[in-house]
SETORLO-127652 format. One line per field, with one value per residue (C-alpha): x, y, z; residue number from 0; residue in one letter. Coordinates in Angstrom, 2 decimals. Layout:
// residues N
X <- (X_...)
Y <- (Y_...)
Z <- (Z_...)
nr <- (NUM_...)
rest <- (A_...)
END
This chain:
// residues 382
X <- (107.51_109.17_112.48_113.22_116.90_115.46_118.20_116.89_118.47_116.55_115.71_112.06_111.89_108.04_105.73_104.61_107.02_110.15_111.33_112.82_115.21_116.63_119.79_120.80_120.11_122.30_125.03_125.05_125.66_129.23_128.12_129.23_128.02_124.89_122.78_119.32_117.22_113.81_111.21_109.91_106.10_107.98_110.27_106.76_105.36_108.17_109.23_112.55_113.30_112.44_114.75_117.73_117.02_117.25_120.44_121.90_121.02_123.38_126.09_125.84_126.63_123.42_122.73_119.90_119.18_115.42_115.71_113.62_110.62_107.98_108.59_112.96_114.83_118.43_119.15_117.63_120.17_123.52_122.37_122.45_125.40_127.52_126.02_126.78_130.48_130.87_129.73_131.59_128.39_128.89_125.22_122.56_118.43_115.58_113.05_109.95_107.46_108.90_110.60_112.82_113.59_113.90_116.45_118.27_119.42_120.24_122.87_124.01_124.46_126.82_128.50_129.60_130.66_130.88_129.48_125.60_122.40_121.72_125.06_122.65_119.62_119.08_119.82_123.23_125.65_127.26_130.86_131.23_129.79_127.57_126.82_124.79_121.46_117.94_114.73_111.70_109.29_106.22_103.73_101.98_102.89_105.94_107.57_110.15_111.55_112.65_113.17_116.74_115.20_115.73_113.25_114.77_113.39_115.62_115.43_116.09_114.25_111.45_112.04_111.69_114.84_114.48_118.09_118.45_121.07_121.44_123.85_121.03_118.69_118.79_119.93_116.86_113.52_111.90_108.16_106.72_102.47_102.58_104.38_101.84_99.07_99.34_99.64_96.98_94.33_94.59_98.12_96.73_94.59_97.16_99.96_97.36_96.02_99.85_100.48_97.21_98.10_101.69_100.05_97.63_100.29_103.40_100.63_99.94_103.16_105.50_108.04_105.68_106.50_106.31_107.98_106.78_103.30_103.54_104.00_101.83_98.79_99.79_100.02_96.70_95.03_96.52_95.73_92.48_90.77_92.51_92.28_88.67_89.33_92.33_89.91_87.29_89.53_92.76_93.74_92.90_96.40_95.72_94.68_97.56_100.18_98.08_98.99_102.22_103.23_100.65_102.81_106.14_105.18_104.28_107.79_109.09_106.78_107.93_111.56_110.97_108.35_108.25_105.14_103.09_100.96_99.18_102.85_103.78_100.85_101.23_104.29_103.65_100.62_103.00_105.71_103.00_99.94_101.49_98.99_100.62_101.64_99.04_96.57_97.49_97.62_94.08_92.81_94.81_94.52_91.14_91.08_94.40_92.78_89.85_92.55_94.45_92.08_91.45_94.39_95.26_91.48_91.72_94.78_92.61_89.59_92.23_92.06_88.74_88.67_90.29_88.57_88.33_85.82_86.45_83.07_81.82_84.00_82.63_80.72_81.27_84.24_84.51_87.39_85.31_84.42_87.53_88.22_84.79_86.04_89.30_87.32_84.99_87.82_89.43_85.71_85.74_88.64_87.98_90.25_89.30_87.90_88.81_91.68_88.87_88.58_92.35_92.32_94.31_93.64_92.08_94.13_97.66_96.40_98.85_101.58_101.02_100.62_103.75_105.76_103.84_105.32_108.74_108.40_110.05_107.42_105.21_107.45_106.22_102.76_101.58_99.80_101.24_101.29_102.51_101.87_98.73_96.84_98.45_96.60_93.36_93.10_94.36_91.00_89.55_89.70_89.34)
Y <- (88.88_86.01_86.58_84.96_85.37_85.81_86.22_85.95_84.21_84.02_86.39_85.97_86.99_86.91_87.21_85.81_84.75_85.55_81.74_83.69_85.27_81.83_82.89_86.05_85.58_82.12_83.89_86.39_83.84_82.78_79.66_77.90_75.29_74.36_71.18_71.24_68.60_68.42_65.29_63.32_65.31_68.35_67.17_66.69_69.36_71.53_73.71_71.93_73.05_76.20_76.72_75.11_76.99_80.39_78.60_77.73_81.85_83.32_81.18_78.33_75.08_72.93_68.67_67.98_65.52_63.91_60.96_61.92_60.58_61.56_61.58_61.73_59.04_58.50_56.24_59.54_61.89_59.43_59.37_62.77_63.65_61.22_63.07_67.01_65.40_63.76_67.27_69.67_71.43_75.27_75.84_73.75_74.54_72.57_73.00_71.74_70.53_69.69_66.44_68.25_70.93_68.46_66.32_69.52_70.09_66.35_66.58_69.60_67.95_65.35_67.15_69.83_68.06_64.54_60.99_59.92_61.34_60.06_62.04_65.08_64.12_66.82_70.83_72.11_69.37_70.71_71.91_73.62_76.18_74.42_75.81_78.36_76.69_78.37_77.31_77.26_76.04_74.20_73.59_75.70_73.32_72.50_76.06_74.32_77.00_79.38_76.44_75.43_71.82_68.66_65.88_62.71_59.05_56.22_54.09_51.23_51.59_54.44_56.94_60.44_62.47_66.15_67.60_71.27_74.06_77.56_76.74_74.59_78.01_78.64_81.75_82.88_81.54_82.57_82.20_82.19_81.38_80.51_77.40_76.04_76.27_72.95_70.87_67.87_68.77_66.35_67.77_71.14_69.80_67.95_70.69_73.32_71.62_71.06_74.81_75.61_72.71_74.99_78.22_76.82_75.00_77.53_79.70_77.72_76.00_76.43_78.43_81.10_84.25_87.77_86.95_83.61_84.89_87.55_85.37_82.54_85.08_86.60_82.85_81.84_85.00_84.07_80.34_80.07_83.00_81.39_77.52_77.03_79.67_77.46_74.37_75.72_77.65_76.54_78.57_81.56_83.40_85.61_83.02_80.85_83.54_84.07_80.33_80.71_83.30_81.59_78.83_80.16_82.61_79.49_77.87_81.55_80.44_77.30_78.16_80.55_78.32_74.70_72.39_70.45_66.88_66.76_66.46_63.86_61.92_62.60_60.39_57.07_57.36_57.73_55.00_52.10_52.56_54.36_57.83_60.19_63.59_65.68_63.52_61.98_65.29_66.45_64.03_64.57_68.36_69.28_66.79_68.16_71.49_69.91_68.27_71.80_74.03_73.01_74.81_77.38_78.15_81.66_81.18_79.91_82.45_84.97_82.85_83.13_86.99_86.89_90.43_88.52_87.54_83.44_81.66_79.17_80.76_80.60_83.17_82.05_82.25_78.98_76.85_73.87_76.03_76.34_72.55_72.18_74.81_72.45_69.86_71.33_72.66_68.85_67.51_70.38_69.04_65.55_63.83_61.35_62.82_59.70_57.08_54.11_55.19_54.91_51.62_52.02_49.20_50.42_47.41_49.98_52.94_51.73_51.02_54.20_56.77_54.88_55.96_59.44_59.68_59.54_62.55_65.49_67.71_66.90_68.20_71.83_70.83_73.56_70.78_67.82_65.11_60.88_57.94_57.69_60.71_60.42_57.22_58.95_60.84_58.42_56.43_59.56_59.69_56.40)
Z <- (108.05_106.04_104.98_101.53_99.13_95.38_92.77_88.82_86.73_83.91_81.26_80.10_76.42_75.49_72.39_69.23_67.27_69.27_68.49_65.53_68.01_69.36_67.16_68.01_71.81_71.51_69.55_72.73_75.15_73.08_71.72_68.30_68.51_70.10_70.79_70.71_73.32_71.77_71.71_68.43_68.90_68.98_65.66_63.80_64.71_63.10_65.80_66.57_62.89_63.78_66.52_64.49_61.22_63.70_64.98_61.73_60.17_63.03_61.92_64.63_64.26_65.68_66.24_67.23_70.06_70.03_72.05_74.94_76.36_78.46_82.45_81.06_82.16_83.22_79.92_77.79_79.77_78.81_75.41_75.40_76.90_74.63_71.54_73.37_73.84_70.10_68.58_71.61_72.37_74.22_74.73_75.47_74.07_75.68_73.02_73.76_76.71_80.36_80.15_76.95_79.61_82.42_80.04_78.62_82.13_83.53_79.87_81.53_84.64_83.83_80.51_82.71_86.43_85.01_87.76_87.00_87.76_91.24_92.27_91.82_93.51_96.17_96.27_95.48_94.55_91.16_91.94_88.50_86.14_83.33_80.32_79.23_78.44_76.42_77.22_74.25_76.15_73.33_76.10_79.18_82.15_84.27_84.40_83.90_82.12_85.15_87.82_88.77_88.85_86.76_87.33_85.59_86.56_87.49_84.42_86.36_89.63_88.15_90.65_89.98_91.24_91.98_90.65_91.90_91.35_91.13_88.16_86.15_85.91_81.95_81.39_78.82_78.48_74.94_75.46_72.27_72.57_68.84_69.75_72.18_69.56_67.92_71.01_70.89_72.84_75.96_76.09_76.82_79.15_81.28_81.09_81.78_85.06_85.89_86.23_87.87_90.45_90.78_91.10_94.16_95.67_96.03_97.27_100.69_101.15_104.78_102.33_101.07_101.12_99.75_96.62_95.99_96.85_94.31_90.90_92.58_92.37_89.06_87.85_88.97_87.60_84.19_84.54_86.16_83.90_80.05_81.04_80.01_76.69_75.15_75.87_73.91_71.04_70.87_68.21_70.59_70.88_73.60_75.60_74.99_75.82_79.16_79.73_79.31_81.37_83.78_83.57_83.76_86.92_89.01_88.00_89.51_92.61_92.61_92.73_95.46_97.64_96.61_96.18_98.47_99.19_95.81_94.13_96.47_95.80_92.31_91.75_93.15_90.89_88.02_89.09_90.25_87.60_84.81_85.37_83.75_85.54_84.81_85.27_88.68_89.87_88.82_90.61_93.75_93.81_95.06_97.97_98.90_98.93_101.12_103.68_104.15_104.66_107.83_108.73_106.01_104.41_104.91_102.44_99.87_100.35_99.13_95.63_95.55_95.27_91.84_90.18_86.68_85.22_84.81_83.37_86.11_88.88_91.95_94.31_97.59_99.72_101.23_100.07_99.46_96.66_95.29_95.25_93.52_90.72_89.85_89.70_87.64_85.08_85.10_84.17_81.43_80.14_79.71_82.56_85.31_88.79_90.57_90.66_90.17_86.58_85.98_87.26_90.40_92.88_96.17_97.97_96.82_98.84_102.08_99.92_98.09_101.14_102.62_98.84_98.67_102.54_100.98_98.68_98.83_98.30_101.06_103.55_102.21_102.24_105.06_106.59_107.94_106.15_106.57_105.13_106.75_106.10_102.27_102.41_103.24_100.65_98.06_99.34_99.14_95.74_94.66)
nr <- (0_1_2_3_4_5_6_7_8_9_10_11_12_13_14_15_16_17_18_19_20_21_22_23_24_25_26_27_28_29_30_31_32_33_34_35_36_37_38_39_40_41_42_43_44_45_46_47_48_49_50_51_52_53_54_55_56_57_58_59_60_61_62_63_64_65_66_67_68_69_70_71_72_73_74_75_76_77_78_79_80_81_82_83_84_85_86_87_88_89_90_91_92_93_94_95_96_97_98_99_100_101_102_103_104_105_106_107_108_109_110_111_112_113_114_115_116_117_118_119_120_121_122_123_124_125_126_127_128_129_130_131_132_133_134_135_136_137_138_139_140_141_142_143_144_145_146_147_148_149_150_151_152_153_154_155_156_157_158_159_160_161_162_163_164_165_166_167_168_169_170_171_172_173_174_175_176_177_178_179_180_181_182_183_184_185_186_187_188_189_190_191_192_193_194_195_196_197_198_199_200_201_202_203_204_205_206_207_208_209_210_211_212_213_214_215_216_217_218_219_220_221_222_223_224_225_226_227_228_229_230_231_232_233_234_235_236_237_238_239_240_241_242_243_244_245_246_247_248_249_250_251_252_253_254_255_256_257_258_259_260_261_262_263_264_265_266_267_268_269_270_271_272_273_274_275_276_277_278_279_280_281_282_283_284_285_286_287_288_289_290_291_292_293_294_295_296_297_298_299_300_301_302_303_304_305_306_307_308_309_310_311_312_313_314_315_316_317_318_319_320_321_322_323_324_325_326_327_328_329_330_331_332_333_334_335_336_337_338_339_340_341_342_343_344_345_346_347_348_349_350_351_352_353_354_355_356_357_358_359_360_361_362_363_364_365_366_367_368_369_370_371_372_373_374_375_376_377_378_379_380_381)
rest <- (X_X_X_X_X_X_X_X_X_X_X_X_X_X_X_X_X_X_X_X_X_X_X_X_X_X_X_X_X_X_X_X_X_X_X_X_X_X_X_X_X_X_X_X_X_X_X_X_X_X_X_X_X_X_X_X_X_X_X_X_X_X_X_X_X_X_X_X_X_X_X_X_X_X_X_X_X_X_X_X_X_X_X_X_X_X_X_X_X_X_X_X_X_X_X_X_X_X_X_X_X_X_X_X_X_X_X_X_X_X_X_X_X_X_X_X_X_X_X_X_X_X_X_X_X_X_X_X_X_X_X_X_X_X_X_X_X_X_X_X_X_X_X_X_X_X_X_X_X_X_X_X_X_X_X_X_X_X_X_X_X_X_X_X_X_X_X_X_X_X_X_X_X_X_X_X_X_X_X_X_X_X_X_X_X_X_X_X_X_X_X_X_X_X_X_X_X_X_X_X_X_X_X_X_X_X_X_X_X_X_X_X_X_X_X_X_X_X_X_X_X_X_X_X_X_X_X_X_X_X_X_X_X_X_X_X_X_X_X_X_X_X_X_X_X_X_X_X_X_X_X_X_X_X_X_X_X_X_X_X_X_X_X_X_X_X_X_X_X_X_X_X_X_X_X_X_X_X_X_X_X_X_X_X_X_X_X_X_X_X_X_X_X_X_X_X_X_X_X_X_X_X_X_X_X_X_X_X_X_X_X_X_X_X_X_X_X_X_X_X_X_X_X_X_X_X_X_X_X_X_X_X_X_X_X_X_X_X_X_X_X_X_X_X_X_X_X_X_X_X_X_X_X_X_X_X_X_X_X_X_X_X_X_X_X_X_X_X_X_X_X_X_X_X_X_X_X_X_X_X_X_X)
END
């Protein structure tokens, strides 16, 4: 029995075409005036609009804020903050994919308790309330949405800070599958692998437990049966909202259980070659898989039971099998299987296990890892 302290924070308001409710549900939290974090994809796509024009119909007063990149940086987060304090912003909407989230919360951060990001890298170190803050999440990815977590990069140095509190949970997430249809296609792909990589992960990490275990299953039921369907037909709403919540249940598992050694390897990816998120960790993912189930395979023969039918699923219950079927789903979508391809140098795995060593995440990984072993399977996958 593992004991585990789960307190919700944040009210999941799904369906098509509840974006339209982004008013009425901001007017309830007290707000006047409200600043909306969104991304220049997002702007052209027209849902930022969206969100403002249900803003501006219950009466609110609404600036939006577009200046944020992918992987947010610490130079997107001031920017931000100086425009929530020139218009006196009382709620905050992250409208958009992760890093809008991600950025939505670092303004939140420093508007409400003031210093610079760094002061926040770690668990716990807000001393006041922030305020209230909506999530409209565009993509199916970070679960972002329901995690207490910012992850903003050093602009100067390019590391990626983990900033957690309690107080940065938004208080609603609207989920609306509509918005995730006209994402580009490799966007789907890499945001989509993201949140399978979550649900897989929370399930094996040294913080599992009954809760965490609970939406990490429901999340890779959703993910690992719709993946493949949005691939093929985009336009394919059912399968999109099946993402979504996908999505969003691992952030639940995340908040509840962490990640593990295919996030930490993930990063220095990232910061030294440029890979973007979802790629790096495609890659990583099923030998991470291979490495732990020499300890915890009877974890991952529980994944293999799924009673769904998922085309190309395997029949088997051994958990090679399982790191065969990501890989199989990252070839389906078009991304790299291997780190040669992405033109990292094999000469950087040493330096690379020694960064990956230095990552939070790996400390949950449920088995061991150091720079060493992280080195293995970045050669691994070369």
């Amino acid at each position: 029995m593992i004991p585990f302290d789960f307190q919700p924070r944040t009210r999941i308001v799904f369906g098509p075409g509840v974006v339209a409710q982004l008013g009425v549900l901001a007017v309830e939290q007290g707000a006047k005036r409200v600043l909306v974090v969104s991304d220049p994809g997002v702007v052209k796509a027209g849902h930022s609009q969206t969100g403002i024009d249900s803003l501006t119909a219950a009466g609110l007063e609404t600036v939006l804020f577009d200046g944020v990149q992918e992987n947010p940086t610490t130079a997107n987060v001031d920017a931000g903050v100086a425009m929530a304090k020139e218009t006196g912003a009382q709620l905050i909407v992250g409208l958009g994919g992760g890093s809008a989230m991600d950025c939505a919360k670092g303004i939140n951060f420093l508007l409400s308790n003031g210093g610079q990001m760094q002061d926040y890298w770690g668990v716990g170190k807000a001393t006041r309330e922030m305020l209230p803050m909506i999530a409209v999440p565009t993509t199916a990815g970070t679960g972002s949405e329901t995690q207490s977590f910012a992850l903003i990069s050093d602009a100067e140095t390019h590391v990626k800070m983990a900033c957690g509190d309690p107080k940065a949970s938004c208080k609603i997430a609207l989920l609306d599958p509509e918005l995730t249809v006209t994402q580009p296609q490799r966007v789907t792909a890499l945001t989509g692998i993201d949140a399978i990589a979550h649900a897989l992960e929370t399930f094996v990490t040294r913080r599992r437990n009954s809760c965490s275990l609970a939406f990490s299953r429901g999340a890779w039921r959703m993910l690992a049966s719709n993946y493949a369907q949005v691939l093929k037909d985009p336009t394919n709403l059912e399968a999109r909202g099946g993402m979504q919540l996908g999505a969003c249940f691992a952030g639940l598992a995340i908040e509840n259980s962490m990640l593990g050694a295919a996030h930490a390897l993930a990063n220095p990816l990232t910061s030294m070659f440029g890979v973007v998120h979802g790629q790096a960790v495609a890659v990583m993912l099923p030998h991470v898989i291979r490495y732990n189930s020499q300890l915890v395979g009877d974890w991952y023969r529980e994944l293999l039971q799924v009673d769904v039918p998922i085309e190309g699923f395997p029949s088997g219950d051994h958990p090679a099998a399982l790191a065969d079927f990501v890989t199989q789903l990252v070839s389906q979508a078009d991304l790299a299987t291997d780190l040669t391809s992405l033109g990292v140098d094999p000469d950087s795995t040493t330096q690379l296990g020694v960064d990956a060593a230095k990552q939070w995440t790996g400390t949950f990984n449920p088995r061991e890892v150091d720079a060493a072993s992280l080195k293995s399977l970045y050669d691994a996958a070369m």
